[in-house]
C-alpha positions in Angstrom: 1.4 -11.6 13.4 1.7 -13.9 16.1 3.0 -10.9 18.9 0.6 -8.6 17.8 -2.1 -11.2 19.1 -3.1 -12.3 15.5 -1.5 -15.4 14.5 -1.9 -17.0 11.1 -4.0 -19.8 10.9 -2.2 -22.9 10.9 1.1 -21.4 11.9 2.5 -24.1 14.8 6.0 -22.4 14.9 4.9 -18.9 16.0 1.1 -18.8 17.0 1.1 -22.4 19.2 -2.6 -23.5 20.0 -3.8 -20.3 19.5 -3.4 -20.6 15.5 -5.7 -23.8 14.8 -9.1 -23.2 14.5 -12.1 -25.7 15.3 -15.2 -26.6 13.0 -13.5 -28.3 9.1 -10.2 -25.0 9.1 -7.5 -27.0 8.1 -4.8 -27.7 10.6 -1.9 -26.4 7.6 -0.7 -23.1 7.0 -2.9 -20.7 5.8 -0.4 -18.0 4.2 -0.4 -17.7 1.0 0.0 -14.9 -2.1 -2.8 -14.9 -4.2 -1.2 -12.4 -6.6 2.2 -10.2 -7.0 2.5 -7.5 -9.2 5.9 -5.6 -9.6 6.5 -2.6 -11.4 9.7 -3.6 -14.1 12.8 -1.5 -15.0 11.4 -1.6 -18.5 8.1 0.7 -17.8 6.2 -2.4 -18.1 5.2 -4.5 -15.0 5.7 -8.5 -13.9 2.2 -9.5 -12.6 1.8 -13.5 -11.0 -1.1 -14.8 -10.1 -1.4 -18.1 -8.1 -4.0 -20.4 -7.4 -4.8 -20.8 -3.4 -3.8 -24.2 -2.4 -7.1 -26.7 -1.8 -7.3 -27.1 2.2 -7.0 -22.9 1.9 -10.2 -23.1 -0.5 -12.2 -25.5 1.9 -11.4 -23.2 5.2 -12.3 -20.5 3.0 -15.5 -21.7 2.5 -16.3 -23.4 5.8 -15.7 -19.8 7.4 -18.8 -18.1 4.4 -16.1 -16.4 2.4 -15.7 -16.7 -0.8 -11.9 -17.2 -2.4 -12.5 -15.3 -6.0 -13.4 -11.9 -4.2 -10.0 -10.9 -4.4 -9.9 -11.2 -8.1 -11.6 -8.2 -8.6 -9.3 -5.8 -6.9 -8.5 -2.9 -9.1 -4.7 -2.5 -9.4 -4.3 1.0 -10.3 -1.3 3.2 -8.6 -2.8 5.6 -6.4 -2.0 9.1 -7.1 -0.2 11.2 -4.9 -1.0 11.7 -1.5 -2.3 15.5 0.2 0.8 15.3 1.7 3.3 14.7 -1.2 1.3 17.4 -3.3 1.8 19.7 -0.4 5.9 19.1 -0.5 5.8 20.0 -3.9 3.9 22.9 -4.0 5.8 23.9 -1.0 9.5 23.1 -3.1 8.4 25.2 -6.1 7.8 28.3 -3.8 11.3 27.7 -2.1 12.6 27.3 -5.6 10.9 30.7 -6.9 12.4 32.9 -3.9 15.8 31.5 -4.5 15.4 32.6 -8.6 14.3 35.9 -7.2 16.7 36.7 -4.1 18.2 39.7 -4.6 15.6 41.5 -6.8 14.5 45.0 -5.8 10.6 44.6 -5.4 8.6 47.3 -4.5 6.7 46.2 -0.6 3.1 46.4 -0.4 1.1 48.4 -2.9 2.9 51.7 -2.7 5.0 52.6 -6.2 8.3 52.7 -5.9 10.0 56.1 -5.6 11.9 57.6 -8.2 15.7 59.0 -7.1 
């Protein structure tokens, strides 16, 4: 975050002086994963939700934010993007002129001929 001119709060190593803020932020690390959720092998999913550490709550709040917003974040998988529904669409045409190569089809709307 640091070399793209964003450091994380708190973070001496990477973001130097730049990283602390003034005015009751806590001078620790502010990094932290409030939840994880992982789809399993089983179908089912693994989902861990941690507590943010206290000096995280207090900057939190000093800055007007409040830490429980997050908790309401739906988790649903998105469906698939324009893009991936255009592949497929795309796939099943390739998939139906390979079935059909070789087929004698009349062109256009004229009947075919009779020989």
């Amino acid at each position: 975050m640091a070399s793209i001119g964003h450091p994380i709060v708190g973070d001496a190593k990477y973001g130097g002086p730049e990283a602390f803020l003034t005015g009751g932020v806590s001078r620790k690390l502010h990094l932290h994963a409030r939840r994880i959720r992982i789809d399993a092998p089983d179908g089912g999913a693994i989902d861990v939700t941690a507590e943010l550490p206290t000096h995280f709550t207090e900057s939190l709040a000093t800055l007007g934010f409040d830490s429980s917003a997050g908790d309401a974040l739906l988790l649903e998988k998105p469906g698939p993007s324009p893009d991936a529904k255009q592949r497929k669409v795309a796939a099943a045409a390739r998939a139906r002129r390979r079935e059909r190569r070789g087929e004698r089809r009349a062109r256009g709307s004229a009947p075919r001929r009779k020989r």
